[in-house]
C-alpha positions in Angstrom: 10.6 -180.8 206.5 11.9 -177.3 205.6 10.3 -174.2 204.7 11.8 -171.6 202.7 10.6 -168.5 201.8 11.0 -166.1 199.4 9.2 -162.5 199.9 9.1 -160.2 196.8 8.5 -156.5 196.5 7.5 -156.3 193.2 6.8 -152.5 191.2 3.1 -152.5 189.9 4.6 -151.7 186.1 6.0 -155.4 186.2 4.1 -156.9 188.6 2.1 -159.1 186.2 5.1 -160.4 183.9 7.2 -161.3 187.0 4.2 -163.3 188.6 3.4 -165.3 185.0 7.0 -165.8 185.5 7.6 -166.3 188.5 4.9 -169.5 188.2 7.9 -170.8 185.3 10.3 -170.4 187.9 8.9 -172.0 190.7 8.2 -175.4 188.0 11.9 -175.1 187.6 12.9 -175.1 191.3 10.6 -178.0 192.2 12.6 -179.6 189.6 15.6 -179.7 191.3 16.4 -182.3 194.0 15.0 -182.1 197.2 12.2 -179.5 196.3 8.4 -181.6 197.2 6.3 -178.3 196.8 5.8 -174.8 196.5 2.7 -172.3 196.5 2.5 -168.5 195.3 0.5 -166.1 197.4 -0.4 -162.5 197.5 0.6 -160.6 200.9 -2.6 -158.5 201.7 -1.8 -157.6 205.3 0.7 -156.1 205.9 -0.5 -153.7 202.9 2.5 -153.2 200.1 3.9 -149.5 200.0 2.3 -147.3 197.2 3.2 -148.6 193.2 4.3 -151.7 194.9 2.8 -155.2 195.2 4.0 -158.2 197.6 4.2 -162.0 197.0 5.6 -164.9 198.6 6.7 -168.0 197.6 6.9 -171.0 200.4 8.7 -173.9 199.0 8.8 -177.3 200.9 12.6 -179.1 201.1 12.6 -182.5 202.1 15.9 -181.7 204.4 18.4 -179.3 206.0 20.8 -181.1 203.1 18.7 -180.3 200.1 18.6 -176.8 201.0 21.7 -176.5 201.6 22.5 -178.1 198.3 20.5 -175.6 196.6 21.6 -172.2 198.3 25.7 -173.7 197.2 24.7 -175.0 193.9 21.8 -173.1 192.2 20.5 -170.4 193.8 23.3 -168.0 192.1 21.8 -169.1 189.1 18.1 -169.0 189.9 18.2 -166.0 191.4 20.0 -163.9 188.5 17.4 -165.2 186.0 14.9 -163.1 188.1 17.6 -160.0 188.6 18.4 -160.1 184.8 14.5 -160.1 183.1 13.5 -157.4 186.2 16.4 -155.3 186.9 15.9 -152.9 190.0 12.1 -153.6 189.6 11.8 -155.8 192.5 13.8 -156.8 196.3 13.7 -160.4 198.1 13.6 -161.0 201.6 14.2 -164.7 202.6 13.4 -167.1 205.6 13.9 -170.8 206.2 11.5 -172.2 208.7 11.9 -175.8 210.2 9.6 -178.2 211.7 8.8 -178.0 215.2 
């Protein structure tokens, strides 16, 4: 099983917009193969900087394969969907986790 998350610095003004959208995007990703799960949280600790809030999205991969799949095939296109409706209103930090 993989892990991979995506941490998002979002700016308060569009902080609620992204997240309702951000629940569209993750339907879309579980949609693609390979994708088993996902969950949205809020980061509390370590606090966000001021006029800034934090989330972070852990999706679950069934394999090394599908993840690497995605990040060749799609991401490019996931990820602009998010740069073009939020321009310069949030960054994204990523890590991919494996089981022990």
């Amino acid at each position: 099983m993989i892990a991979y998350e995506v941490n998002l610095d979002v700016d308060e003004d569009v902080f609620e917009p992204l997240r309702i959208w951000l629940h569209e995007h993750v339907r879309h990703m579980l949609a693609l193969p390979g994708f088993v799960a996902a969950e949205i949280l809020e980061r509390s600790d370590p606090p966000s900087p001021p006029g800034r809030r934090s989330l972070c999205t852990i999706y679950r991969l069934a394999s090394q394969a599908d993840l690497d799949r995605y990040l060749r095939e799609d991401a490019p296109r996931m990820r602009a969907d998010g740069l073009q409706r939020f321009p310069n209103k949030f960054s994204a930090t990523r890590r991919i986790l494996k089981s022990a």
